[in-house]
C-alpha positions in Angstrom: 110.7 146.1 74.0 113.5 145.8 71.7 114.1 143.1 69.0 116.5 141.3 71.3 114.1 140.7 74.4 111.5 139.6 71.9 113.5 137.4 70.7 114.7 135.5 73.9 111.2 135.1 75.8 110.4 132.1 74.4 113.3 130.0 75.1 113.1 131.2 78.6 109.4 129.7 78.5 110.8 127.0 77.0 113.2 127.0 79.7 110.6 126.9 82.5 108.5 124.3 80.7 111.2 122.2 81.0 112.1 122.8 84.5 108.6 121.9 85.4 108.1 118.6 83.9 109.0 115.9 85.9 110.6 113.6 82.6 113.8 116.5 83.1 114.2 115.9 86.8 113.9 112.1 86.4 116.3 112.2 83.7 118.3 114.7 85.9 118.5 112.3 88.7 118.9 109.5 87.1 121.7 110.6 85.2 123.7 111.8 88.1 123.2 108.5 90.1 124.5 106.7 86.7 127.8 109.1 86.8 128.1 109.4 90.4 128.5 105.0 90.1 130.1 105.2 87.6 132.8 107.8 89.3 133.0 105.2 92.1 134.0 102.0 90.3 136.0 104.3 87.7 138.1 105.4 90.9 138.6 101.9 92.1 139.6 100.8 88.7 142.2 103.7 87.9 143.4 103.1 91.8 144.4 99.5 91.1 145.7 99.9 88.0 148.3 102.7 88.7 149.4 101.0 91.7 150.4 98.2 89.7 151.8 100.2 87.1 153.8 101.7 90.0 155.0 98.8 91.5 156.3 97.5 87.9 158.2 100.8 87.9 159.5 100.7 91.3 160.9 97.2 90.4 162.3 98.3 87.5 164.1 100.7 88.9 165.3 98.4 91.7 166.7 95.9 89.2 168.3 98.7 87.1 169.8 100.1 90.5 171.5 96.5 91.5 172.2 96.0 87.5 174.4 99.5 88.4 175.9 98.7 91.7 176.9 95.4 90.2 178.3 96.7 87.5 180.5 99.3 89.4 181.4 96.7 92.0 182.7 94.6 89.1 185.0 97.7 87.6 185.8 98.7 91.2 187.5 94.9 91.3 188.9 95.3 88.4 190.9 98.3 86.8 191.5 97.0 83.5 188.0 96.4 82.9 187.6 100.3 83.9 190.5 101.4 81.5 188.4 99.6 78.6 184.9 101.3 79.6 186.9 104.6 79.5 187.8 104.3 75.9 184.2 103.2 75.3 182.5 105.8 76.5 185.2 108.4 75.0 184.9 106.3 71.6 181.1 107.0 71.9 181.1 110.9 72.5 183.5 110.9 69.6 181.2 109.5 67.4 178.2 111.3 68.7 179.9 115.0 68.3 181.1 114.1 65.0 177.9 112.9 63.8 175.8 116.4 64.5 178.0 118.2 61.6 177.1 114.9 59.4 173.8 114.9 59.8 173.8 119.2 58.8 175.9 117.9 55.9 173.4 115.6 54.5 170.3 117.5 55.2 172.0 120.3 53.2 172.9 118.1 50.1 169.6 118.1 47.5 168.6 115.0 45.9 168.8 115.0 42.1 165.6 115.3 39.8 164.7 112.3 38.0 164.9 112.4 34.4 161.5 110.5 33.7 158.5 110.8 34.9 156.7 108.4 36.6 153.8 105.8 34.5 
């Protein structure tokens, strides 16, 4: 018998003593009918609440789709209004493309060194 085998005969007795008390099946049991209720009123729970987070979402998203149909039907009616969101939204790209090189810019740029020190 080597070292090894030696070494793991008694946990498995400890093992089988354990399987043969009855405090580890009660416990067993017992511990599965607490999880297995628990499972059931957990389901229930998370059911109800994502179905009202998903009907705040689906009415977000309906509000947000008339918001957009409004909004088109308004520039649809008029073209001026249509000419100015244009220059908006070209105004905007503008300033978003030329702020990438900026912000390369001033993450290049070191900061000077403080003369003093710090009390």
């Amino acid at each position: 018998m080597s070292s090894v085998e030696a070494h793991e005969l008694p946990a498995v007795d400890v093992i089988l003593k354990l399987l043969s008390s009855p405090e580890y099946w009660f416990a067993i049991v017992f511990s599965g009918l607490v999880i297995g209720v628990a499972a059931i009123y957990g389901a229930e729970f998370l059911r109800s609440a994502l179905s009202l987070v998903s009907a705040r979402v689906r009415q977000s998203r309906n509000r947000s789709e008339e918001r957009r149909k409004a909004d088109l039907a308004m520039l649809v009616a008029r073209p001026d209004l249509l000419v100015i969101e244009y220059v908006r939204v070209v105004f905007f790209f503008v300033i978003g493309i030329a702020a990438i090189p900026l912000a390369f810019l001033g993450a290049s740029v070191e900061r000077p060194v403080e003369s003093r020190t710090r009390r």
